[in-house]
mmCIF file of the C-alpha atoms, coordinates in Angstrom:
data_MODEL
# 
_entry.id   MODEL 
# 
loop_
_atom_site.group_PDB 
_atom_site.id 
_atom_site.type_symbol 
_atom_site.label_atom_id 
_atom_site.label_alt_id 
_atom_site.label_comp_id 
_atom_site.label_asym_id 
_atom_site.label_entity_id 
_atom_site.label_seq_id 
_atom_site.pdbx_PDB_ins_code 
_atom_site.Cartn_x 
_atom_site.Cartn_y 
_atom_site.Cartn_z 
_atom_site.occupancy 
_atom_site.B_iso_or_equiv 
_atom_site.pdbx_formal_charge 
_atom_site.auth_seq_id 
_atom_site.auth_comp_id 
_atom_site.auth_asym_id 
_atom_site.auth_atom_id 
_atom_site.pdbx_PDB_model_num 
ATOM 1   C CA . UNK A 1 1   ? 66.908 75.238  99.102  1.00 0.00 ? 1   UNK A CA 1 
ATOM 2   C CA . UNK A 1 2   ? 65.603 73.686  102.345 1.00 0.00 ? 2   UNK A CA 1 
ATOM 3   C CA . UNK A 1 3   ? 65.597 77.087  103.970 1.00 0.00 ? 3   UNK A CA 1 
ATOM 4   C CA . UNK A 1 4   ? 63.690 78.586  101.292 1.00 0.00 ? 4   UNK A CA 1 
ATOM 5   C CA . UNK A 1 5   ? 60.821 75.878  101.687 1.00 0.00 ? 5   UNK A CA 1 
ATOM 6   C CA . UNK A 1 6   ? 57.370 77.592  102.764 1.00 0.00 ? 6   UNK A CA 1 
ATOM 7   C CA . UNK A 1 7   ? 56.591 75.910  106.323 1.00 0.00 ? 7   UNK A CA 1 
ATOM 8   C CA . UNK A 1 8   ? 53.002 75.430  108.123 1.00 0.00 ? 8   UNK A CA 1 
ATOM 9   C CA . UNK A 1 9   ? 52.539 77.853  110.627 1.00 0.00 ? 9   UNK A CA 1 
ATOM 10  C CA . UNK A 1 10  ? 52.692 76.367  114.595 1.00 0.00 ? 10  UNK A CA 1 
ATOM 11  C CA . UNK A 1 11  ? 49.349 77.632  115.122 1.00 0.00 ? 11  UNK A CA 1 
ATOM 12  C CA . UNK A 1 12  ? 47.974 76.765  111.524 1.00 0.00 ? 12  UNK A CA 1 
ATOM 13  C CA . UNK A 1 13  ? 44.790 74.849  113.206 1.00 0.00 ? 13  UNK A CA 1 
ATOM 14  C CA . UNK A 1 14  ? 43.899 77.720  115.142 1.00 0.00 ? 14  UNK A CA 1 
ATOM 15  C CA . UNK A 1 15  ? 43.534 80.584  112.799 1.00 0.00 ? 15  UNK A CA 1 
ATOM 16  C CA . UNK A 1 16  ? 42.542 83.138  115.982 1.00 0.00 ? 16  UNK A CA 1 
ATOM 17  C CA . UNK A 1 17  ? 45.272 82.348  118.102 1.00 0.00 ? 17  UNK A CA 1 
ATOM 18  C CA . UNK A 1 18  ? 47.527 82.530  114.846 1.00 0.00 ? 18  UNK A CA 1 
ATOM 19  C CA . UNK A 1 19  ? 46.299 86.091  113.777 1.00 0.00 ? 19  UNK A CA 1 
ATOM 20  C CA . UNK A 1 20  ? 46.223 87.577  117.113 1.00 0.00 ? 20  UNK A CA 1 
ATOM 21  C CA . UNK A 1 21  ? 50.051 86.139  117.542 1.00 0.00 ? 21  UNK A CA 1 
ATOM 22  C CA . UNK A 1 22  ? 51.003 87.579  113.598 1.00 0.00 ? 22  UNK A CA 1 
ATOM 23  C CA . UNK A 1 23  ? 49.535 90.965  114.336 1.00 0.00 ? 23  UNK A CA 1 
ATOM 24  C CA . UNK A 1 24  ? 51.801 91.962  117.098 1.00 0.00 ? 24  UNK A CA 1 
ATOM 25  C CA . UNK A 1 25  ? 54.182 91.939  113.868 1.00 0.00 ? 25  UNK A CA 1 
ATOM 26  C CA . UNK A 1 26  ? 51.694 93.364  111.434 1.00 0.00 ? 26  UNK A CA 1 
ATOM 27  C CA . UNK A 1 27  ? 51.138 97.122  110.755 1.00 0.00 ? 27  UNK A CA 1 
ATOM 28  C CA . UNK A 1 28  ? 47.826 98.356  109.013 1.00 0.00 ? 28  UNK A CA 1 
ATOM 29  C CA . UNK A 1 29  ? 48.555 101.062 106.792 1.00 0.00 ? 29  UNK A CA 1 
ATOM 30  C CA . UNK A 1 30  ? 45.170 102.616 105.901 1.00 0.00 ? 30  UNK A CA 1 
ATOM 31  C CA . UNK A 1 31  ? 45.315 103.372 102.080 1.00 0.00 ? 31  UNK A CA 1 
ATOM 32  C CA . UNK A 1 32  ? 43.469 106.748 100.406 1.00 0.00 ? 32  UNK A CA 1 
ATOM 33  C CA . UNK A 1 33  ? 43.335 105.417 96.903  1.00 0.00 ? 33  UNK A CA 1 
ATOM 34  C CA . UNK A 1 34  ? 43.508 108.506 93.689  1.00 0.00 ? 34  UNK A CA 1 
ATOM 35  C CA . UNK A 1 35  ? 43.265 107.700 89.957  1.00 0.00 ? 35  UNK A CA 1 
ATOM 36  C CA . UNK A 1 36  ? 46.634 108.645 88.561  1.00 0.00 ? 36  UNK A CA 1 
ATOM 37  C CA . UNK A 1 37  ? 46.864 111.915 87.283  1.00 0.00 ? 37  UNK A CA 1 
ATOM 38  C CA . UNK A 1 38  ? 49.970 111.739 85.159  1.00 0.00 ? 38  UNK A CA 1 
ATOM 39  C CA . UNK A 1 39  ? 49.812 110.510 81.302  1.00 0.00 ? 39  UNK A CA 1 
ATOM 40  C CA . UNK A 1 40  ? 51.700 106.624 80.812  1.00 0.00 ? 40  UNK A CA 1 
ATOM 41  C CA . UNK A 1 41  ? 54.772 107.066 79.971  1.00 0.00 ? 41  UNK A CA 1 
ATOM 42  C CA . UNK A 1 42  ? 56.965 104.977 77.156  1.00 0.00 ? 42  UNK A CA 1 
ATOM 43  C CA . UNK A 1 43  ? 59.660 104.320 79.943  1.00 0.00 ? 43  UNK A CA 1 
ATOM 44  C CA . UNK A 1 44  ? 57.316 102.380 82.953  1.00 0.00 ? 44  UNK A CA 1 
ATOM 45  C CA . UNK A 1 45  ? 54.482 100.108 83.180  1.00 0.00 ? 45  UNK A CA 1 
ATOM 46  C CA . UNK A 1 46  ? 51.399 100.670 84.488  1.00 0.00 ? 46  UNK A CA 1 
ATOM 47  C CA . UNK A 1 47  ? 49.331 98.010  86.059  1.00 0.00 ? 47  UNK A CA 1 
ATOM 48  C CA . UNK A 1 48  ? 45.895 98.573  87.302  1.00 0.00 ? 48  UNK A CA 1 
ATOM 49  C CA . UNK A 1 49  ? 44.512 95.520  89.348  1.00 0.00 ? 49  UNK A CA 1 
ATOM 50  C CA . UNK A 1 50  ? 41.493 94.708  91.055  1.00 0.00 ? 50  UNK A CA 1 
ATOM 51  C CA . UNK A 1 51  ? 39.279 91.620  92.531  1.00 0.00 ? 51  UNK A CA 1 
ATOM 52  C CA . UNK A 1 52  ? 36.028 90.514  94.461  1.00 0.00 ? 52  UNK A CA 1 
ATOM 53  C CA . UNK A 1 53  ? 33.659 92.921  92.061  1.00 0.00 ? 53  UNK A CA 1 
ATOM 54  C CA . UNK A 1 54  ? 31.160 90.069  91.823  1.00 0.00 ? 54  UNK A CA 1 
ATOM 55  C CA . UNK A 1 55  ? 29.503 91.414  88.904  1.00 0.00 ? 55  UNK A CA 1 
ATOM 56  C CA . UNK A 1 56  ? 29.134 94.932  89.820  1.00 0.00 ? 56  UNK A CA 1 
ATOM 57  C CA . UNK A 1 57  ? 32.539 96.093  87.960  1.00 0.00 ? 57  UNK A CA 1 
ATOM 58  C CA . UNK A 1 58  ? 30.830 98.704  85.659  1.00 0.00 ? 58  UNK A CA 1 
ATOM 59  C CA . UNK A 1 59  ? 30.568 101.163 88.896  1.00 0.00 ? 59  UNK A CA 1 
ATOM 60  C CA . UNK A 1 60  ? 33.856 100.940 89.392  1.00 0.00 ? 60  UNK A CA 1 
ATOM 61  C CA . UNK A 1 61  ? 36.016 104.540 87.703  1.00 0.00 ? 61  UNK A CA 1 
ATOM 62  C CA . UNK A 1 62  ? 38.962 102.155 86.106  1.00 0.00 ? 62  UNK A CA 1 
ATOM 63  C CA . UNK A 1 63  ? 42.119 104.314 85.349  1.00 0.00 ? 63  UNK A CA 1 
ATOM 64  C CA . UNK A 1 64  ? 44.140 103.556 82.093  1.00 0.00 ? 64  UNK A CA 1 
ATOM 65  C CA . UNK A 1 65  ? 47.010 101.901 82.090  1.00 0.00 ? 65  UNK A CA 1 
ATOM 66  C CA . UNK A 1 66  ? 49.305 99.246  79.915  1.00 0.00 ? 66  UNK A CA 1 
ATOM 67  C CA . UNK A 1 67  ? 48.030 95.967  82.125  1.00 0.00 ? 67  UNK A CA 1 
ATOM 68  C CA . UNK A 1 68  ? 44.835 95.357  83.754  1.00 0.00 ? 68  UNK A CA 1 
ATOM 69  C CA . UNK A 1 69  ? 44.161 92.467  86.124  1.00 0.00 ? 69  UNK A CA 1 
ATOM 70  C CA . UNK A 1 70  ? 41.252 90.706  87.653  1.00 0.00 ? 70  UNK A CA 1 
ATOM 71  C CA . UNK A 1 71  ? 42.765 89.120  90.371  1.00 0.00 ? 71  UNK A CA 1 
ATOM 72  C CA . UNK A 1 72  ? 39.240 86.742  90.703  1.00 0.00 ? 72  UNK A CA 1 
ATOM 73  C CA . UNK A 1 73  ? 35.556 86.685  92.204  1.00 0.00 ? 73  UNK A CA 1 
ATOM 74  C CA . UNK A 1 74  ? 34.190 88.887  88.895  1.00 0.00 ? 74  UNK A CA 1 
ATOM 75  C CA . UNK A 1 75  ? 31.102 86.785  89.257  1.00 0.00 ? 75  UNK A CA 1 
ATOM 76  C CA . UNK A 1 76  ? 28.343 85.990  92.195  1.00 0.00 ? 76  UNK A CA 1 
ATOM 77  C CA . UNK A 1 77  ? 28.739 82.352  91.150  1.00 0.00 ? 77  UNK A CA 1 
ATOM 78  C CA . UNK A 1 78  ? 30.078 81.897  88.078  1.00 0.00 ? 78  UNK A CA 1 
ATOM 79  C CA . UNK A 1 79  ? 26.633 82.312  85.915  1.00 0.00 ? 79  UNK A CA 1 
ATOM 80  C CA . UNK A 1 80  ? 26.836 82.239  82.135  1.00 0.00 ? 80  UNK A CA 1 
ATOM 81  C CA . UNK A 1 81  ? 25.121 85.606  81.696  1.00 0.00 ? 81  UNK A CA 1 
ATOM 82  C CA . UNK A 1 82  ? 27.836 86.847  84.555  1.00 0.00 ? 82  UNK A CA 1 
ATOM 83  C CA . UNK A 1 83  ? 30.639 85.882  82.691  1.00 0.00 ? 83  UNK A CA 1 
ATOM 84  C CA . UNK A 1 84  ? 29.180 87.316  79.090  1.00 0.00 ? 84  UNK A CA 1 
ATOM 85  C CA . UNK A 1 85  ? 28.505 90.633  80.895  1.00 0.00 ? 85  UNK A CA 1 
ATOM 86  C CA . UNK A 1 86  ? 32.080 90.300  82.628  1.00 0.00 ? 86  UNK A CA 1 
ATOM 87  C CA . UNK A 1 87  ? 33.394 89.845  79.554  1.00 0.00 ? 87  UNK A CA 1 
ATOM 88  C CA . UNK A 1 88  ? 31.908 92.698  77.758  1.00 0.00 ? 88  UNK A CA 1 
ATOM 89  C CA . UNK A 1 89  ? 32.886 94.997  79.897  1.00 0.00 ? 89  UNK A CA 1 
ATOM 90  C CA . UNK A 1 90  ? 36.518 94.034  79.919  1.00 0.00 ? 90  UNK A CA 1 
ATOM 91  C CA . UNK A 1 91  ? 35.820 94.916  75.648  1.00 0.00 ? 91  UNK A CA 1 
ATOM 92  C CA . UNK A 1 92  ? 35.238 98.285  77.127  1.00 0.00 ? 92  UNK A CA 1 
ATOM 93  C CA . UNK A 1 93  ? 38.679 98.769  79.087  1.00 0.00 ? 93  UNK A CA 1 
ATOM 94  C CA . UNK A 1 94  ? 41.599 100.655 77.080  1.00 0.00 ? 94  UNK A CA 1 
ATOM 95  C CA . UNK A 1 95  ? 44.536 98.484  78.174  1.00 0.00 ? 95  UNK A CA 1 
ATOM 96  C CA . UNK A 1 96  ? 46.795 96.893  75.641  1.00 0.00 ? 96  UNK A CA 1 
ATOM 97  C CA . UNK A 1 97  ? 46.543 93.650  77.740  1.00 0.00 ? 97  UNK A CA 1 
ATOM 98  C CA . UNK A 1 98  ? 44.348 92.280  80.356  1.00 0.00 ? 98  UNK A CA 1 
ATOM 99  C CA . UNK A 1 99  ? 44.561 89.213  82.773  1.00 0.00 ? 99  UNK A CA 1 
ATOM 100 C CA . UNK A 1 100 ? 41.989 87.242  84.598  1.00 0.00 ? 100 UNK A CA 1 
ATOM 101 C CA . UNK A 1 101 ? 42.031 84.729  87.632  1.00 0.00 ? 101 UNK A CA 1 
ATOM 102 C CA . UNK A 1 102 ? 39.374 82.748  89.000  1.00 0.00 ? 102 UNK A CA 1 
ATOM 103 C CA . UNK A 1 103 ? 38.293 83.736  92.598  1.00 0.00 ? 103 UNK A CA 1 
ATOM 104 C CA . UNK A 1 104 ? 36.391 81.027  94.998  1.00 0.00 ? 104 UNK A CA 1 
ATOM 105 C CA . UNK A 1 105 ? 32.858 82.638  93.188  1.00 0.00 ? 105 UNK A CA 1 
ATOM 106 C CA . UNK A 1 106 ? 33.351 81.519  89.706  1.00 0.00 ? 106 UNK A CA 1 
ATOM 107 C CA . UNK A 1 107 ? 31.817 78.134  90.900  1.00 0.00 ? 107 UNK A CA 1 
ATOM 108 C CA . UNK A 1 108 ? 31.346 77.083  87.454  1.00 0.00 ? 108 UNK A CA 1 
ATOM 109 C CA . UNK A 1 109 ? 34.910 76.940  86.249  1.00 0.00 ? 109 UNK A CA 1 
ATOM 110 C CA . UNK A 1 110 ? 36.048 74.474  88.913  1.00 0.00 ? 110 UNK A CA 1 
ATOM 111 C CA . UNK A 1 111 ? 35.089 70.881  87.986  1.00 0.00 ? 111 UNK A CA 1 
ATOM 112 C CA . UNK A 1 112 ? 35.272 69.363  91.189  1.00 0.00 ? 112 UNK A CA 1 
ATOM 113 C CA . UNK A 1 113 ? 32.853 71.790  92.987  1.00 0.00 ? 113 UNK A CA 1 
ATOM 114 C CA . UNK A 1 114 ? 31.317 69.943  95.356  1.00 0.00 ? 114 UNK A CA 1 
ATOM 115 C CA . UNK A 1 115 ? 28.196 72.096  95.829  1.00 0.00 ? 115 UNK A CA 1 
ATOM 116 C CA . UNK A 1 116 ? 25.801 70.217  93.823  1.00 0.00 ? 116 UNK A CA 1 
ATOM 117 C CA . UNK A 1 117 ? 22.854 72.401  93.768  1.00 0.00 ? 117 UNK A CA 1 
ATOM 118 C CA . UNK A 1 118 ? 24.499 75.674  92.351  1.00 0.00 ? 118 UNK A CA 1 
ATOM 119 C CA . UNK A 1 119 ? 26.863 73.739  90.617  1.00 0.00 ? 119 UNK A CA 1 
ATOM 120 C CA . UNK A 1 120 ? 24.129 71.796  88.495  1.00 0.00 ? 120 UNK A CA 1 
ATOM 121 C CA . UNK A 1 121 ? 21.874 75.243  87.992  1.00 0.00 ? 121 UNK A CA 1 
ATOM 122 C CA . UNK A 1 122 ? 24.862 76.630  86.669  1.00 0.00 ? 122 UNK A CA 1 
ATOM 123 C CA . UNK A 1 123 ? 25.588 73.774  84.399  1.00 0.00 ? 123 UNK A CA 1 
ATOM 124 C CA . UNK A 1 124 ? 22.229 73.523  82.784  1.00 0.00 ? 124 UNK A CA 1 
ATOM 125 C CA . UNK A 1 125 ? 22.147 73.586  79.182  1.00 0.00 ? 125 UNK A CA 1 
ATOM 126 C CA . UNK A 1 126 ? 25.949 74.726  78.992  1.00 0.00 ? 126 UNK A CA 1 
ATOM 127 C CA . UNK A 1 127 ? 27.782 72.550  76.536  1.00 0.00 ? 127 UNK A CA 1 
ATOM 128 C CA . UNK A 1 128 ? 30.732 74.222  75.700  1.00 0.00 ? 128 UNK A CA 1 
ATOM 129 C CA . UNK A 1 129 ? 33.761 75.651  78.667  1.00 0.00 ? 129 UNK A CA 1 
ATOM 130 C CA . UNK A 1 130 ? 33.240 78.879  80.803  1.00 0.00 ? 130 UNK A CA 1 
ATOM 131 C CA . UNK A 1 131 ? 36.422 79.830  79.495  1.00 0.00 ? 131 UNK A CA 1 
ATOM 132 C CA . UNK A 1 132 ? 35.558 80.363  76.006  1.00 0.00 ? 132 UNK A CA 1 
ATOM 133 C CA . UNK A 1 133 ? 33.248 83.168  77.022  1.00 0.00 ? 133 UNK A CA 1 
ATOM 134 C CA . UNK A 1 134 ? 36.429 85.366  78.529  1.00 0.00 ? 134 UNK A CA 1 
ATOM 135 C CA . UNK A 1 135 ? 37.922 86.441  75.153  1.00 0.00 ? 135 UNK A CA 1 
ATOM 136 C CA . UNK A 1 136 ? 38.630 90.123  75.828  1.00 0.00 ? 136 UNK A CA 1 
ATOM 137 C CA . UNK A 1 137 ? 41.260 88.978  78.259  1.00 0.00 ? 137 UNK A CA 1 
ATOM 138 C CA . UNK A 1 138 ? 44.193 86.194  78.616  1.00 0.00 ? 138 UNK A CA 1 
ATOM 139 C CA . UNK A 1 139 ? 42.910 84.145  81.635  1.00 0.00 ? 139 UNK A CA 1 
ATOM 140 C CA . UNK A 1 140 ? 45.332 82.231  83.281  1.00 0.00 ? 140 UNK A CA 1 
ATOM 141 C CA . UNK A 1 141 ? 44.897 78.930  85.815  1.00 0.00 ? 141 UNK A CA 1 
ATOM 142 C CA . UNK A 1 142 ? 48.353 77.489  86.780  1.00 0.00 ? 142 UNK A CA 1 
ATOM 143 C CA . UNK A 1 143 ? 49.691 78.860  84.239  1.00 0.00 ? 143 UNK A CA 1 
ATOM 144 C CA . UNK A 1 144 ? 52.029 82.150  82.985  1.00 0.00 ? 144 UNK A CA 1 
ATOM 145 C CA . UNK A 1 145 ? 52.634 85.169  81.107  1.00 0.00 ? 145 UNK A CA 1 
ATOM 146 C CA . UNK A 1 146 ? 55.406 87.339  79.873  1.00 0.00 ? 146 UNK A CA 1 
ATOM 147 C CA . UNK A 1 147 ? 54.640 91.152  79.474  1.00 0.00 ? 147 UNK A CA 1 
ATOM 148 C CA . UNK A 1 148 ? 56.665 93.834  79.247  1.00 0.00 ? 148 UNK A CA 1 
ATOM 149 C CA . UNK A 1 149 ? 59.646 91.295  80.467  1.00 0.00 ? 149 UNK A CA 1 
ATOM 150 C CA . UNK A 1 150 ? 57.301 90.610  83.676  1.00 0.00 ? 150 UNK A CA 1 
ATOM 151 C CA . UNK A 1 151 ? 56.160 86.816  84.237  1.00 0.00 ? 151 UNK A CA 1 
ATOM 152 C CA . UNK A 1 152 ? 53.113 86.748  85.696  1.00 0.00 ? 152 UNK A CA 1 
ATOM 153 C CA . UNK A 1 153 ? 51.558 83.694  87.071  1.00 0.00 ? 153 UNK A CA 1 
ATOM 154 C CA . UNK A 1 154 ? 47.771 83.383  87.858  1.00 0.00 ? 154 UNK A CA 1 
ATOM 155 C CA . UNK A 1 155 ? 46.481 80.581  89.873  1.00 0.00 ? 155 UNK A CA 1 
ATOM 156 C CA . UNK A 1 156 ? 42.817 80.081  91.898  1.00 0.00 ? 156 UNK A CA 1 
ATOM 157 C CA . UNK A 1 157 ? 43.932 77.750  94.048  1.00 0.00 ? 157 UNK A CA 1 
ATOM 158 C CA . UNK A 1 158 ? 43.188 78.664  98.151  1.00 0.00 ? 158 UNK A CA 1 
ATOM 159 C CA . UNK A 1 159 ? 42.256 76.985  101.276 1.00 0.00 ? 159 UNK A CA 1 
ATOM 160 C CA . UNK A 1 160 ? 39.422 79.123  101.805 1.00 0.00 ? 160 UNK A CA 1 
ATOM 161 C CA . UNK A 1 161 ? 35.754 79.389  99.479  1.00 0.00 ? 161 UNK A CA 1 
ATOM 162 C CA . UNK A 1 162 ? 33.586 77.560  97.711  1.00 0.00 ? 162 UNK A CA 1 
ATOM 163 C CA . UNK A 1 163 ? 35.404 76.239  94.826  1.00 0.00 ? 163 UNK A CA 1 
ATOM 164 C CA . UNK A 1 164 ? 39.570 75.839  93.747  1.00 0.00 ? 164 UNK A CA 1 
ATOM 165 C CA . UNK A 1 165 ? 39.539 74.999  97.853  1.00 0.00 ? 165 UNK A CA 1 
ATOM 166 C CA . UNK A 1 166 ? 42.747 73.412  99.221  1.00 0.00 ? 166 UNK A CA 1 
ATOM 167 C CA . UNK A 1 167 ? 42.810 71.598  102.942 1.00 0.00 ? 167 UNK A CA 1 
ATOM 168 C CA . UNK A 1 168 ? 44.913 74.423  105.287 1.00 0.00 ? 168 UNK A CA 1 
ATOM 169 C CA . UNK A 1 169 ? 48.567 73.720  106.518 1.00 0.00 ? 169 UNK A CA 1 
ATOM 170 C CA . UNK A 1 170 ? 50.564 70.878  105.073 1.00 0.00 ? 170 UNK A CA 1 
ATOM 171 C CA . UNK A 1 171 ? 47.807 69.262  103.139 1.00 0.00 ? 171 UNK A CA 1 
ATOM 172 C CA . UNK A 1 172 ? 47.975 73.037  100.884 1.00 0.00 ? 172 UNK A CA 1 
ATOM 173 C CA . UNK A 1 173 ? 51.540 73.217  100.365 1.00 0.00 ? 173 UNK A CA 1 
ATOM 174 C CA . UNK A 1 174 ? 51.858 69.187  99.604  1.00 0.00 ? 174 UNK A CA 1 
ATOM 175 C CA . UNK A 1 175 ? 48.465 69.807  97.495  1.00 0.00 ? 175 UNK A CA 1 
ATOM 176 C CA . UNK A 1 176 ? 49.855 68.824  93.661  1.00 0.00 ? 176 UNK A CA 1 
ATOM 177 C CA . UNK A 1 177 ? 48.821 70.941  90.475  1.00 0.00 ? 177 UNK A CA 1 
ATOM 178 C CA . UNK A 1 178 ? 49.650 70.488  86.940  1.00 0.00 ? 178 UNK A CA 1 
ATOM 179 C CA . UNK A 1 179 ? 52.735 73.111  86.069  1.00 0.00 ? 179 UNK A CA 1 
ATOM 180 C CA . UNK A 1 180 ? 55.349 72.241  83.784  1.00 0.00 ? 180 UNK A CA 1 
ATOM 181 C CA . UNK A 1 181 ? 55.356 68.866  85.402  1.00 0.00 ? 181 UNK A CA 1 
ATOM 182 C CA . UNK A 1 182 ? 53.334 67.888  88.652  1.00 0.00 ? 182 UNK A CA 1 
ATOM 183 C CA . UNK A 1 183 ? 54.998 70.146  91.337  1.00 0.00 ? 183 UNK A CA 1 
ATOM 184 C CA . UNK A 1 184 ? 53.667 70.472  95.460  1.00 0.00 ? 184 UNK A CA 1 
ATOM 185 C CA . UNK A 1 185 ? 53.140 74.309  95.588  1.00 0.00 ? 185 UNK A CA 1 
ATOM 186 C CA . UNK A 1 186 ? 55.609 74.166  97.734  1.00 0.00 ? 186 UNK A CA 1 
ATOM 187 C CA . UNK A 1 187 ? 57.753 74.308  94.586  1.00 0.00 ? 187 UNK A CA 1 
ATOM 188 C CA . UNK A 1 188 ? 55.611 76.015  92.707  1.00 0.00 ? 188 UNK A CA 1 
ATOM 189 C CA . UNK A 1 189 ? 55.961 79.311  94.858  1.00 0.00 ? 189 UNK A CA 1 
ATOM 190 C CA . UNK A 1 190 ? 59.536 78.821  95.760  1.00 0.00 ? 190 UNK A CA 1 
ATOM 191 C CA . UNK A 1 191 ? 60.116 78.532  91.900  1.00 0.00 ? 191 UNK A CA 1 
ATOM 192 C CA . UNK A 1 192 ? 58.077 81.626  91.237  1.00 0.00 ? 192 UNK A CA 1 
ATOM 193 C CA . UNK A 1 193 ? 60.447 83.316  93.802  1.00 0.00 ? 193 UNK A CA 1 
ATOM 194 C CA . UNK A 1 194 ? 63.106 82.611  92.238  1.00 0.00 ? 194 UNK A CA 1 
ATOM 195 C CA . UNK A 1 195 ? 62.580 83.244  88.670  1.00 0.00 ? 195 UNK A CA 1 
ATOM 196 C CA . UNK A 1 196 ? 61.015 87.071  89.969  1.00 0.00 ? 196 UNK A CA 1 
ATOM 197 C CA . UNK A 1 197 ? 57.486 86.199  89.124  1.00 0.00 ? 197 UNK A CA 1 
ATOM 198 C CA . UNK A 1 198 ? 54.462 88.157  90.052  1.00 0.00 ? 198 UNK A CA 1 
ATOM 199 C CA . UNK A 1 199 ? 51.806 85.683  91.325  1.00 0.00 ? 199 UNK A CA 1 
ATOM 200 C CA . UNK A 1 200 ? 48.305 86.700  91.219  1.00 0.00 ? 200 UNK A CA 1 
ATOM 201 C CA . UNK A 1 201 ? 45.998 84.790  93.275  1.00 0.00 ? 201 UNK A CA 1 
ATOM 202 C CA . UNK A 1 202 ? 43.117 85.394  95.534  1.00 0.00 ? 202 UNK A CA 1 
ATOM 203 C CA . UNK A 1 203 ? 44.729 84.059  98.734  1.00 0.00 ? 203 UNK A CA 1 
ATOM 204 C CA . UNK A 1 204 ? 48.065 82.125  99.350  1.00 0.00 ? 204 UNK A CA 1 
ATOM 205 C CA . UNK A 1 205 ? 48.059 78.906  101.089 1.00 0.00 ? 205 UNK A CA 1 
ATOM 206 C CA . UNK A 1 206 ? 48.064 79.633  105.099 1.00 0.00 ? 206 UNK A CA 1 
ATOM 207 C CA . UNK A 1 207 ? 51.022 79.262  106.536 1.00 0.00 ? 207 UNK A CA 1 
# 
C-alpha cells in the first residue's frame, strides 16, 4: 500500500519551478469540442459534465445524455438568488440524473469561510441551508453515488480559492474529512482508486 500513497511533490513550495519541471512531461492536446450527433443508446452511458459557469449556464447548448454533472463554481459567490436560478435551470435539463459539486465560488456553502464581508452579505436573512435550494440535482460533499454501476464521489475540497481551501503539500493530503470514518485524503483517494471510483472535484490536492 505504501507505494500507492500520494506523495508531496519536491518542488511543492514553488509552484513555477514545479510546472515548468512537469511540463517537459506534459503534452497539450488542444480539444475542438461537437455536441454528439448520435441518439443514446440502451447499451452505454452518457455523461455530460461541466464546471466554472458562474451563473451564466443558460448560454451554454447542453447535449442530452443519461448523467449530467456540475463539477462546481455554478455561482459568482454562492448568492441565494444564484443558487434558485442555478437550480431552475438544472429543472430544465433532460437527464435522468444530475450531480452537483461545490467549486471555491459557492462561498456560502462552506461554514468556515473566512471572508467575512461576502460571507455575512450572503448570510443575511438566510435561515435555512444552501443546500436545500439544489433539489433538481443529487449534490454531493464527501460523499458518493452509484449510477449505472459507476461510484461517483464528489468532494470541494482544494488548496486553491476562496472557500473548501486546504494548505498545499503535506498539510492537503494529511488534511482530515468526514468519510465513512475520519480518513487523511491520502486514503480517501487511494481508496477511491481502488474501488474504480470516478472523483469529481474542482482541483486535486497539489502534489
Amino acid at each position: 500500500m505504501d507505494n500507492n500513497i500520494i506523495k508531496v511533490h519536491p518542488l511543492t513550495d514553488t509552484p513555477t519551478e514545479a510546472w515548468i519541471e512537469i511540463s517537459k512531461k506534459q503534452q497539450f492536446i488542444p480539444l475542438k469540442i461537437q455536441n454528439p450527433t448520435t441518439p443514446i443508446t440502451p447499451d452505454k452511458v452518457r455523461i455530460v459534465c461541466m464546471s466554472d459557469t458562474h451563473s451564466e449556464n443558460i448560454k451554454f447548448d447542453i447535449p442530452d445524455g443519461d448523467i449530467f454533472i456540475h463539477a462546481g463554481d455554478f455561482t459568482r459567490c454562492g448568492f441565494r438568488v444564484e443558487i434558485i436560478a442555478f437550480n431552475e435551470w438544472l429543472k430544465s435539463l433532460p437527464h435522468r440524473h444530475k450531480i452537483v459539486i461545490c467549486g471555491n465560488h459557492e462561498l456560502s456553502f462552506d461554514e468556515n469561510c473566512d471572508i467575512l464581508d461576502f460571507k455575512e452579505d450572503i448570510s443575511a436573512g438566510i435561515k435555512t441551508d444552501l443546500r436545500e435550494y439544489l433539489t433538481n440535482c443529487i449534490y454531493l460533499q464527501d460523499a458518493e453515488i452509484t449510477l449505472f454501476g459507476i461510484k461517483f464521489y464528489g468532494t470541494p475540497w482544494q488548496v486553491v480559492g476562496i472557500c473548501f481551501q486546504m494548505e498545499e503539500g503535506e498539510a492537503a493530503l494529511n488534511c482530515c474529512r468526514q468519510y465513512n470514518n475520519e480518513l487523511s485524503l491520502n486514503i480517501i483517494f487511494l481508496d477511491i482508486s481502488m474501488r474504480d471510483m470516478e472523483c469529481l472535484q474542482m482541483e486535486p490536492p497539489y502534489t
